[in-house]
Wavefront OBJ file of the C-alpha trace (Angstrom):
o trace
v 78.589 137.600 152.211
v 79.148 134.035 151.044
v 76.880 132.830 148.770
v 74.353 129.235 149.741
v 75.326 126.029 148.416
v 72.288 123.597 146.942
v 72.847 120.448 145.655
v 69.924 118.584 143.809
v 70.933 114.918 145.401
v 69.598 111.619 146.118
v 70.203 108.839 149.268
v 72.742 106.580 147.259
v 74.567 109.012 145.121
v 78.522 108.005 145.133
v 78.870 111.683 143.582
v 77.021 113.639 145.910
v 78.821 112.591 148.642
v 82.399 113.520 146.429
v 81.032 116.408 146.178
v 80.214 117.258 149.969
v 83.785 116.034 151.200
v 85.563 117.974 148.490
v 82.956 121.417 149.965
v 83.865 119.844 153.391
v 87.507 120.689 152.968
v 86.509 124.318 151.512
v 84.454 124.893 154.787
v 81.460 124.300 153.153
v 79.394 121.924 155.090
v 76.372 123.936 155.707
v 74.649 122.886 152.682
v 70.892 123.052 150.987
v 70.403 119.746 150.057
v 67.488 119.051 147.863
v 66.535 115.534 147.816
v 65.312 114.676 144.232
v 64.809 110.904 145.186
v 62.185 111.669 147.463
v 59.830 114.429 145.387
v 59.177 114.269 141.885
v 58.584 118.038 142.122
v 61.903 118.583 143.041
v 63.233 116.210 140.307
v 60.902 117.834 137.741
v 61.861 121.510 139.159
v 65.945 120.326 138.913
v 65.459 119.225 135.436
v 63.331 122.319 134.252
v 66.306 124.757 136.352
v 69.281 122.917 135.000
v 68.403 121.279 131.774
v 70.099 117.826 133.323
v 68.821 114.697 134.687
v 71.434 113.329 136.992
v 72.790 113.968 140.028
v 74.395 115.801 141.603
v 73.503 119.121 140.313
v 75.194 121.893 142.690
v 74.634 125.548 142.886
v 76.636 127.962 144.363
v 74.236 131.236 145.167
v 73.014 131.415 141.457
v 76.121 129.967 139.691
v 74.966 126.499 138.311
v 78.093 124.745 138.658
v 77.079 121.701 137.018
v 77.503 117.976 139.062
v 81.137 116.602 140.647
v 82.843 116.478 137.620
v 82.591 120.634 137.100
v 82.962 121.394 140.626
v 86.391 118.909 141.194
v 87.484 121.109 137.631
v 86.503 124.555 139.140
v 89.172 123.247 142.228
v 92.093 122.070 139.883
v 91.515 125.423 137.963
v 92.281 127.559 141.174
v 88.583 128.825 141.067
v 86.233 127.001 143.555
v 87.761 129.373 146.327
v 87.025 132.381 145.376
v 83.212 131.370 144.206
v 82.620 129.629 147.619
v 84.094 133.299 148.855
v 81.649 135.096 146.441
v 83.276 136.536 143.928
v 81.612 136.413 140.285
v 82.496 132.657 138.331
l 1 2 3 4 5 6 7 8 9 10 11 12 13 14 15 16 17 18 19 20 21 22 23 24 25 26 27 28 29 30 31 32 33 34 35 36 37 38 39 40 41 42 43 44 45 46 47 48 49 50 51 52 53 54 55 56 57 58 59 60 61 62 63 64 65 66 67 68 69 70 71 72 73 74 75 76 77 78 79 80 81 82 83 84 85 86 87 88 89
């Protein structure tokens, strides 16, 4: 079973969208968005999960991947695929 997709975002985030188009071309388009611009709980709860403050901050199933930058690196590295397919990081 392949594991959810969340990404902490916000309306005007250059990355976040980066980030969608580069799940996009995995397949990945189904994804959890949780908008942090538009509940401070959600900001609060992002910042207490992933120790971070900006966004995007993506998870795949429990894996914290980290924002664009980590998930673009997991791709060049030859491992995005087989997370996105559920196999351990």
């Amino acid at each position: 079973m392949k594991p959810r997709v969340t990404m902490y975002t916000t309306a005007y985030c250059g990355y976040c969208r980066r980030a969608e188009r580069l799940l996009a071309t995995k397949g990945i388009t189904d994804i959890d968005a949780i908008r942090v611009d538009e509940d401070a709980a959600a900001r609060i709860s992002m910042m207490e999960r992933t120790g971070r403050r900006t966004v995007p901050q993506i998870y795949i199933g429990d894996f914290h991947v980290g924002g664009y930058d980590e998930l673009a690196a997991l791709d060049r590295a030859g491992r995005l695929d087989a997370l996105l397919a559920g196999a351990a990081a």
